[in-house]
C-alpha positions in Angstrom: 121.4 97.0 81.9 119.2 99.3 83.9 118.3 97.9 87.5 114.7 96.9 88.6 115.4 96.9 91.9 117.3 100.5 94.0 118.3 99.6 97.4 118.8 102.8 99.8 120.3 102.2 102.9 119.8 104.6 105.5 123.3 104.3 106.9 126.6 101.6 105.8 126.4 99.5 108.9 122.6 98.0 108.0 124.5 96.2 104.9 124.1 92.8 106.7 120.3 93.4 106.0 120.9 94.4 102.8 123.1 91.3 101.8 120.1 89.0 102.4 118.5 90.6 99.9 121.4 90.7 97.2 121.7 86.9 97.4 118.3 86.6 96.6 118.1 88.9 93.9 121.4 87.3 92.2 119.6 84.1 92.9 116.4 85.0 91.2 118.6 87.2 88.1 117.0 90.6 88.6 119.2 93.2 87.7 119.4 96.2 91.1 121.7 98.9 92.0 122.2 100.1 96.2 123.0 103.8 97.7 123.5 104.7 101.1 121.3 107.6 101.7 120.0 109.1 104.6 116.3 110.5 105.1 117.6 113.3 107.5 121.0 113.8 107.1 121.4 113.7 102.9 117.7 114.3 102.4 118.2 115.8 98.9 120.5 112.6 97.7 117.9 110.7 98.8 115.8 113.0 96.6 117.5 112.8 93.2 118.5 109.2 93.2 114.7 108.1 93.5 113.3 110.7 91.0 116.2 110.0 88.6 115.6 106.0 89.2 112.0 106.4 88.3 112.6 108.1 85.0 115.4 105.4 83.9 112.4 102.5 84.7 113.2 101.4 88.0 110.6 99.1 88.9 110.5 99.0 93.0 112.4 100.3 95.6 113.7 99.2 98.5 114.5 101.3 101.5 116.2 99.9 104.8 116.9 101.5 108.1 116.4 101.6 111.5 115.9 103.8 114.8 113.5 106.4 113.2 112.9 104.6 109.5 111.8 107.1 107.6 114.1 106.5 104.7 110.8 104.2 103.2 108.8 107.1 103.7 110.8 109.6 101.9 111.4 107.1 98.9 107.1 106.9 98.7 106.8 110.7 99.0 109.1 110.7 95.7 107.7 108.3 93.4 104.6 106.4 92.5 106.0 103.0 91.8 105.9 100.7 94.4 108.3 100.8 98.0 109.5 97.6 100.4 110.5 99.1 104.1 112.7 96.7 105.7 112.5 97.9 109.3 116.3 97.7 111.1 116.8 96.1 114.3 119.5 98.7 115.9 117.1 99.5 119.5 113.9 98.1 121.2 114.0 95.1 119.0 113.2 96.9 115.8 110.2 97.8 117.0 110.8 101.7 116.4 111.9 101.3 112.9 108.7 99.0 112.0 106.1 101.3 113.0 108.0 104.6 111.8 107.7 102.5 108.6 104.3 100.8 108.4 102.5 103.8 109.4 102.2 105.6 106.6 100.0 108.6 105.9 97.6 107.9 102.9 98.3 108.4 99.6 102.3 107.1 100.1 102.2 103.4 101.1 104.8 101.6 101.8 105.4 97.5 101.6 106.3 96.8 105.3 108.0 93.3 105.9 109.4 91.8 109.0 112.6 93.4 110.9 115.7 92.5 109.5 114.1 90.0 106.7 116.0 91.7 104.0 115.4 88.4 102.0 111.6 88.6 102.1 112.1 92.4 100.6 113.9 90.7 97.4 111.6 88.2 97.1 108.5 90.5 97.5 110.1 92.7 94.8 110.1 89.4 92.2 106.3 88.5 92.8 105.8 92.1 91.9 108.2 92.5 89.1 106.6 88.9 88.0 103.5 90.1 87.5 104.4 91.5 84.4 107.4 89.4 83.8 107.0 85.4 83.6 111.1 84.8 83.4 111.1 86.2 87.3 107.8 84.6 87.9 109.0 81.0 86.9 112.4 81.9 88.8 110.5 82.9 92.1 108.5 79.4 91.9 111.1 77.6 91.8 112.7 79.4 94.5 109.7 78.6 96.5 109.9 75.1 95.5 113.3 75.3 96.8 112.0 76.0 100.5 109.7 73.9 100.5 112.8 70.7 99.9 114.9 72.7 102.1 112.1 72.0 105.0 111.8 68.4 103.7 114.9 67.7 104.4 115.6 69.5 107.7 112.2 67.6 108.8 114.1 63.8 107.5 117.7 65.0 109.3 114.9 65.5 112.7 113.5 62.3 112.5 116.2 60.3 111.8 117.5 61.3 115.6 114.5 60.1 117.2 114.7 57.1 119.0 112.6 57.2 121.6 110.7 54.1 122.7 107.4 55.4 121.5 107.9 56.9 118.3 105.8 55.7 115.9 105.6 56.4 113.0 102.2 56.7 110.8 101.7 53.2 108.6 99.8 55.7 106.0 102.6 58.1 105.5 103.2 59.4 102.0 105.9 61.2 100.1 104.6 65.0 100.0 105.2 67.1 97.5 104.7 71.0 96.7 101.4 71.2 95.1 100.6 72.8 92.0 96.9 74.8 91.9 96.3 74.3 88.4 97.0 70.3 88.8 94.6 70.0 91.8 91.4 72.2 91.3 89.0 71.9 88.4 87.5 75.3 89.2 88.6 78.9 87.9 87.3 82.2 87.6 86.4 83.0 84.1 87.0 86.7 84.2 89.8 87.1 86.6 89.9 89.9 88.9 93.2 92.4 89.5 92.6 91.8 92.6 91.3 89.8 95.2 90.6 90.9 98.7 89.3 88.6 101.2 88.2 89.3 105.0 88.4 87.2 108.0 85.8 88.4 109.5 82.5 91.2 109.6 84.1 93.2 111.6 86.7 93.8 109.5 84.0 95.0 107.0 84.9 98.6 107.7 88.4 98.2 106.5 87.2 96.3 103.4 85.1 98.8 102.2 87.7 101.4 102.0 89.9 99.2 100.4 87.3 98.1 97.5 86.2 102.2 97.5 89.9 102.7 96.4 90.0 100.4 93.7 86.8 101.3 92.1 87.6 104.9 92.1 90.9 103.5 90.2 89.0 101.1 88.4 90.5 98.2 88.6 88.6 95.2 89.0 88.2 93.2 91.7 86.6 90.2 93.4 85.7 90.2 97.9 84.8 87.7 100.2 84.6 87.7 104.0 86.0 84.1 105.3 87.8 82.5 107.8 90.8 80.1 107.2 90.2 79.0 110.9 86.2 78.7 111.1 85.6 78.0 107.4 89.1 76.5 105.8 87.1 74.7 102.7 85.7 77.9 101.9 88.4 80.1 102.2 90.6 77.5 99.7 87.5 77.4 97.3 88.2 81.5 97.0 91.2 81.7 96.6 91.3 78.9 94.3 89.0 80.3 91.8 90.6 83.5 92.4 94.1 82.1 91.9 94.2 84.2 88.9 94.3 87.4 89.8 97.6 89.3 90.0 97.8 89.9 93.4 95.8 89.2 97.2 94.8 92.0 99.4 94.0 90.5 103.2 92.1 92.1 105.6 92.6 91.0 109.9 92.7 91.9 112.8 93.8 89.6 116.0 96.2 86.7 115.3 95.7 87.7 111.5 95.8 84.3 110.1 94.0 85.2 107.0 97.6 86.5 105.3 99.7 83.7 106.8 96.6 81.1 104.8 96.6 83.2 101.9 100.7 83.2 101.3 100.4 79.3 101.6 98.2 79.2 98.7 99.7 81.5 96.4 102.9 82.8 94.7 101.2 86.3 94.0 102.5 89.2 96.0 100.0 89.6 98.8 99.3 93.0 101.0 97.9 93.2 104.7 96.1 95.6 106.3 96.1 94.6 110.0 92.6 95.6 111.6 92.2 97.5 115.5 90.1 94.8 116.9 91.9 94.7 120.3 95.3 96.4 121.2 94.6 98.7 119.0 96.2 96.3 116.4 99.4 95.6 117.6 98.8 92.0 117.6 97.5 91.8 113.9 100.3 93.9 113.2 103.0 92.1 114.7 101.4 88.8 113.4 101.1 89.8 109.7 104.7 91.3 109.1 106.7 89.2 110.7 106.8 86.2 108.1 109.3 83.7 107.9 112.1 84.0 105.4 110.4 82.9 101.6 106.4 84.4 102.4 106.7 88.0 102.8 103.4 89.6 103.8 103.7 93.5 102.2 102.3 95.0 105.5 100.7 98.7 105.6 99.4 100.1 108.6 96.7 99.4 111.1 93.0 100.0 109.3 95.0 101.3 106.3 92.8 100.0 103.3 93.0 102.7 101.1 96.9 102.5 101.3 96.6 99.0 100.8 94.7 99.7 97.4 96.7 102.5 96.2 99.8 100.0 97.1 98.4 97.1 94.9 97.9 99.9 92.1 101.3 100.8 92.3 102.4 97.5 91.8 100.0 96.5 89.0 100.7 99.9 87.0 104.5 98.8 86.3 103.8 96.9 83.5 100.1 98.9 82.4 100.6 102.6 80.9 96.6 103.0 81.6 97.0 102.2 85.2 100.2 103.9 85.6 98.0 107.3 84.3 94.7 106.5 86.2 97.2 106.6 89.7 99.1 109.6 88.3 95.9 111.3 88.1 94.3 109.9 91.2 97.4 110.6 93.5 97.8 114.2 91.5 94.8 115.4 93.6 94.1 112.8 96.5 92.4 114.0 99.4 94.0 112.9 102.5 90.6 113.6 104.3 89.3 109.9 103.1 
């Protein structure tokens, strides 16, 4: 059994990351392999295990590290399927590894999640692995479904401690339950899209464009809207809804970036954000789109980085599509980093 999933490490002590995202992947059954290999000090190891991994079928790789992270970087400059950075929290709060990470130079992408959140690496490697494969697709949902009690039940443990004078209560209050899209909406795209992108706002426009550019010159199809989960929530459900369908989400953001957080809510789909330089030069979109809680991982690139983000979703969608896997050969055989 060849694994789906190589796991470099960048040095032995970050294995308390890493074990996060072993329990997930024995949880969810995909089979993985993990190396200890450093970007600067065993550069050529790091080298041969990623080329050879490619060749046997590795699906997606996952490098974590911390200080300067540029094990992530070095897997990406090696292959052409798709990369999770989990940035290491060893100095300045992690900070260092994320953006030696998430900054990546286009044309080598990598799927940035939060520091330390070694689970949300795993289960961002099943939603894309499940895009081709429904066993780890129906696994991963019920995962999620699995959170979603586990949240339940810390919320009942909560309010049965309350006994404050005042608490009251709602009369209406109902049992809740996870629910499913195809149950509650009576509306669908007929000609589903790869991809969907969505915006939260015009001035993120810029961004978007790039991002869409990439794809067509890929050709893979795709379907955009600019909308706000904040000013315009029915609107932004109505999208995704009839774009539930597609493979995966591409979100586009800048400030608090609330338009990934609403669009992991709604879907099971692996979706990728490209934080937007609409004030501190995007820190705060940054910081707000990567750093998910365990069970919605947000595959982060960097700051105005939409053509990454496209050539990241390719990746992904190419593992299970020799056509696309040859269109990004090609297209990554003679990209022009000037774009």
């Amino acid at each position: 059994m060849e694994p789906k999933v190589m796991i470099l490490l960048g040095s032995a002590s970050d294995i308390n990351i890493a074990e996060k995202a072993l329990d997930a992947l024995e949880k969810l059954k995909i089979p993985y392999d993990i190396r200890v290999a450093s970007a600067h000090r065993t550069h050529q190891k790091v080298k041969n295990i990623v080329s050879q991994a490619t060749e046997k079928g590795t699906e997606v790789f996952m490098g974590i590290a911390g200080l300067s992270a540029h094990l992530p970087g070095i897997i990406a400059a090696n292959t052409y399927k798709p990369v999770i950075g989990v940035p290491v929290d060893v100095k300045l709060g992690g900070m260092d590894a994320l953006f030696a990470t998430v900054q990546m130079p286009l044309g080598a992408p990598v799927a940035t999640v939060g520091v330390d959140r070694g689970e949300n690496a795993a289960i961002l490697a099943a939603q894309i692995i499940g895009i081709h494969d429904a066993n780890v697709k129906e696994r991963l949902s019920l995962m999620r479904k699995d959170f979603f009690t586990r949240v339940k039940e810390d919320e009942d443990k909560l309010l049965d401690r309350l006994q404050g004078e005042y608490y009251s209560p709602p009369s209406w209050k109902k049992d809740e339950k996870m629910d499913d899209p195809d149950e509650t909406s009576t509306i669908r795209n007929e000609n589903p899209p790869k991809v969907a992108v969505v915006s939260g706002s015009y001035s993120d426009m810029k961004v978007a464009k790039k991002t869409t550019m990439f794809l067509d010159k890929l050709n893979i199809s795709h379907e955009s809207a600019v909308v706000s989960p904040i000013r315009s929530p029915d609107k932004f459900e109505k999208f995704l809804d009839i774009n539930r369908d597609a493979e995966l989400f591409i979100a586009i953001s800048g400030l608090s970036a609330h338009v990934t957080g609403a669009v992991v809510a709604h879907t099971e789909k692996p979706v990728l954000g490209v934080p937007c330089s609409m004030r501190l030069d995007g820190l705060d979109a940054l910081l707000s789109m990567v750093n998910m809680p365990p069970g919605v991982p947000v595959a982060t690139t960097g700051i105005d980085a939409g053509g990454n983000a496209a050539i990241l979703a390719v990746e992904m969608l190419a593992i299970g599509d020799d056509f696309i896997k040859e269109e990004l050969l090609d297209f990554k055989g003679h990209i022009n980093c000037k774009w």
